[in-house]
N, C-alpha and C positions, 0 to 999 in steps of 0.2 A: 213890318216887324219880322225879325229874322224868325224860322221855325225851329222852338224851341225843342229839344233833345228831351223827352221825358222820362228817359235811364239815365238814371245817374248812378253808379256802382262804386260799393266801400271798397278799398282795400280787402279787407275780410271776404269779399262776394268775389273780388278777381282771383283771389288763391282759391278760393274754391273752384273756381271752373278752371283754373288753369291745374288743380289738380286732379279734377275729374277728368281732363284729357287723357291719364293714365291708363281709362280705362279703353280699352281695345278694340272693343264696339262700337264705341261713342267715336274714336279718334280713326277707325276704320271707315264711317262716313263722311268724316272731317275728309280723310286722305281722297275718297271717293271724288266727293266737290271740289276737291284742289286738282284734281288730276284734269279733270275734266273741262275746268277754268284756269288752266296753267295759261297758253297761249294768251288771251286773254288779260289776265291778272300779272305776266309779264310785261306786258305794253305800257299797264297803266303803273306799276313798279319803276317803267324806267322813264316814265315821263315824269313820274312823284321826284323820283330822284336829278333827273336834267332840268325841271323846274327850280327844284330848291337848292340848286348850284353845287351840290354833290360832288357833281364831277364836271365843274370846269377848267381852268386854268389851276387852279389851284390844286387838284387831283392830278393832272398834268404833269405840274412841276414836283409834287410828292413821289410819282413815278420814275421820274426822269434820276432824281436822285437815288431813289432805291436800286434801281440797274447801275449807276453808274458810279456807285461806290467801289473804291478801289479794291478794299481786303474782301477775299470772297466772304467769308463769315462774316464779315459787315454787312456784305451785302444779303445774303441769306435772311439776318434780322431783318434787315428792313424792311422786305418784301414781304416775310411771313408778319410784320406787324402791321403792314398796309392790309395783308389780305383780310384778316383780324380785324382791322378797324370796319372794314368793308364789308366784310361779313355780318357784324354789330350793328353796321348804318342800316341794309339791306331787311335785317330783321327786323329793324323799328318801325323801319317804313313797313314792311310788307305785315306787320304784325296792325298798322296803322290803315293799311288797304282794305284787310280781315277784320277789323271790326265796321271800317263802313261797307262792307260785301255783307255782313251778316244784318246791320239796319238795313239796307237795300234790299235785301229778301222778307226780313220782318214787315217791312214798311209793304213792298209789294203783295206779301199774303195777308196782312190785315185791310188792303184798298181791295183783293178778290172775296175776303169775306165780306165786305161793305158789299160787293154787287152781288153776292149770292140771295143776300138778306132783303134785296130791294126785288127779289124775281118772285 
């Protein structure tokens, strides 16, 4: 049996942390951990995305057209609405990476307090 997720979060509980992020302390250590897991949290960012076909052929041929639209301000859109998309994809995933980095921490500090408990 698969292991079950024992967070399950309302709507009402992600606004809330996602507005405590506001606070500058809190998202100061946020920024800290990401610095520090950039390289890292890149790798697996661009394998989440090369996995799920992101950017295959199909990102490819999106590009290809955005350059090679004839009216410059044609093409200007299109680029800036590819990067826009790209940047919305990026953040889902990497918003998607940040919540299993944060079980992956929880998980690992609640298994060191199982072995503190057993010394």
């Amino acid at each position: 049996m698969a292991d079950a997720d024992p967070e399950r979060y309302t709507a009402e509980q992600v606004d809330a942390a996602v507005q405590a992020l506001g606070d500058p302390e809190r998202f100061a250590h946020a920024q800290e951990i990401v610095t520090h897991a950039a390289p890292g949290l890149q790798g697996v960012l661009n394998a989440a995305l090369h996995e799920g076909g992101w950017f295959g052929g199909a990102h490819e041929s999106q590009v290809r057209q955005a350059a090679g639209a004839d009216d410059p301000m044609e093409r200007e859109q299109a680029i800036r609405l590819l990067l826009a998309e790209e940047t919305r994809l990026g953040m889902l995933v990497g918003v998607a990476v940040g919540l299993e980095l944060g079980r992956e921490l929880r998980r690992r500090a609640y298994d060191r307090s199982d072995d503190r408990k057993e010394d």
